[in-house]
C-alpha positions as CSV (number, residue, x, y, z in Angstrom):
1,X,78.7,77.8,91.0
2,X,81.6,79.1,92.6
3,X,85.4,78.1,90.9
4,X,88.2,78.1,93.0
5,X,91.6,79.0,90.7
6,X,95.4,79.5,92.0
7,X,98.8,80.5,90.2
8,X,102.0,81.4,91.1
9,X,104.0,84.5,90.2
10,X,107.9,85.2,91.2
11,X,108.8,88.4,93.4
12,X,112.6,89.6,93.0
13,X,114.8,89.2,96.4
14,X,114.3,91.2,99.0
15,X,110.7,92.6,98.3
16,X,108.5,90.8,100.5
17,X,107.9,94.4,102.5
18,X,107.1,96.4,99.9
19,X,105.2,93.7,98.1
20,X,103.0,93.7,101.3
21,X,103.0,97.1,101.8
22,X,101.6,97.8,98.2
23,X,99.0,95.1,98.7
24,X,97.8,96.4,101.8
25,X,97.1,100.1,100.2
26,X,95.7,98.2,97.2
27,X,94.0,101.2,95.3
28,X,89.5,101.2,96.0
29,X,89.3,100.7,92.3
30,X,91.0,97.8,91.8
31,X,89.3,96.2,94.9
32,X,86.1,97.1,93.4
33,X,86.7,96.0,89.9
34,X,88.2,92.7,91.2
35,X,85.0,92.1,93.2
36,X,82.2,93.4,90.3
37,X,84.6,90.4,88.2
38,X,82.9,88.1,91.2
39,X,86.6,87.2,92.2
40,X,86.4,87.1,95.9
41,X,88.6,85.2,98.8
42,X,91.5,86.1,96.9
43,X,94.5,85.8,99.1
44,X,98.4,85.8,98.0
45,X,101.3,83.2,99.6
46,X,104.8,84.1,99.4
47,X,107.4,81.2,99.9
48,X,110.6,82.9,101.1
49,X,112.7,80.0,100.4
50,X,112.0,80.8,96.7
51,X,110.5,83.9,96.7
52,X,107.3,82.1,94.8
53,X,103.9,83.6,95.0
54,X,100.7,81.6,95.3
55,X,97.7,83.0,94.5
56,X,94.0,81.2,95.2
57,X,91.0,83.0,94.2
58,X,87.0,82.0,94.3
59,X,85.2,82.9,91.1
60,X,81.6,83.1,91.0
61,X,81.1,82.8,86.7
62,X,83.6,82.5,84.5
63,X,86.5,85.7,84.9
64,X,89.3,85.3,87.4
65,X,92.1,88.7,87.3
66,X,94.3,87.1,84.4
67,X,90.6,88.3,82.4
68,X,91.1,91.4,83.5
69,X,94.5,92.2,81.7
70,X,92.6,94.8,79.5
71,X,91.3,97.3,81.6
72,X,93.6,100.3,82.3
73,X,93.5,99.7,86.2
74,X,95.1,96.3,86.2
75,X,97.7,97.8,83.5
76,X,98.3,100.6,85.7
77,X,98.8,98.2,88.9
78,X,100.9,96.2,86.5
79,X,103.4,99.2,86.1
80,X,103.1,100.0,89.6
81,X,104.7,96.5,90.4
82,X,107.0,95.7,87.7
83,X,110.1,96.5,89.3
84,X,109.6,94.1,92.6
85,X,108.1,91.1,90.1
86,X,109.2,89.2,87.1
87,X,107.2,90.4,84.4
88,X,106.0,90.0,80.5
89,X,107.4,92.5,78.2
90,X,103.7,94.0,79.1
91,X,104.3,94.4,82.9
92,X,101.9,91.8,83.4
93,X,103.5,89.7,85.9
94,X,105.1,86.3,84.7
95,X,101.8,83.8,85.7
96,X,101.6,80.0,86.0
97,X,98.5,78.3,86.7
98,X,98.9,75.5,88.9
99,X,96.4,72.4,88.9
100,X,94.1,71.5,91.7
101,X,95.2,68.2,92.7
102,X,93.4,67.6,96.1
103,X,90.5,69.6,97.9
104,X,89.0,69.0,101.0
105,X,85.4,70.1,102.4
């Protein structure tokens, strides 16, 4: 059964390029890991009123990226986009979840 799961991160002002930019180079092994995790249709919103980001994602099992915070990839990526990104004293980037309220077929 596939999950569908969203959150929202914050990018700092004036980022929305570079933020783009990075995720459109997004390194093979990341990709690759993300999709072994069976996290697919991932897809990231920004909202340039308030620079939020939305994040959906379809999970087939149980993991969805937050899982993935231990592997040395994602910490890498982390550090690669700390300084465009709010972030945890870890790098990891400041994450809400956000509830599902409607959903349409």
């Amino acid at each position: 059964m596939n999950n569908i799961v969203s959150f929202k991160m914050k990018l700092k002002p004036g980022f929305k390029k570079e933020y783009k930019r990075r995720h459109d180079l997004i390194w093979p092994e990341l990709s690759a890991l993300l999709s072994d995790a069976g996290i697919s249709n991932y897809s990231i919103f920004l909202d340039e009123e308030t620079n939020i980001l939305f994040a959906v994602q379809t999970l087939s099992g149980t993991n969805n990226s937050q899982d993935l915070s231990k592997t040395e990839i994602v910490k890498k990526w982390w550090a690669y986009m700390a300084d465009i990104m709010d972030t945890n004293e870890d790098n990891s980037p400041i994450s809400k979840p956000l509830e599902l309220v409607f959903h349409m077929d």
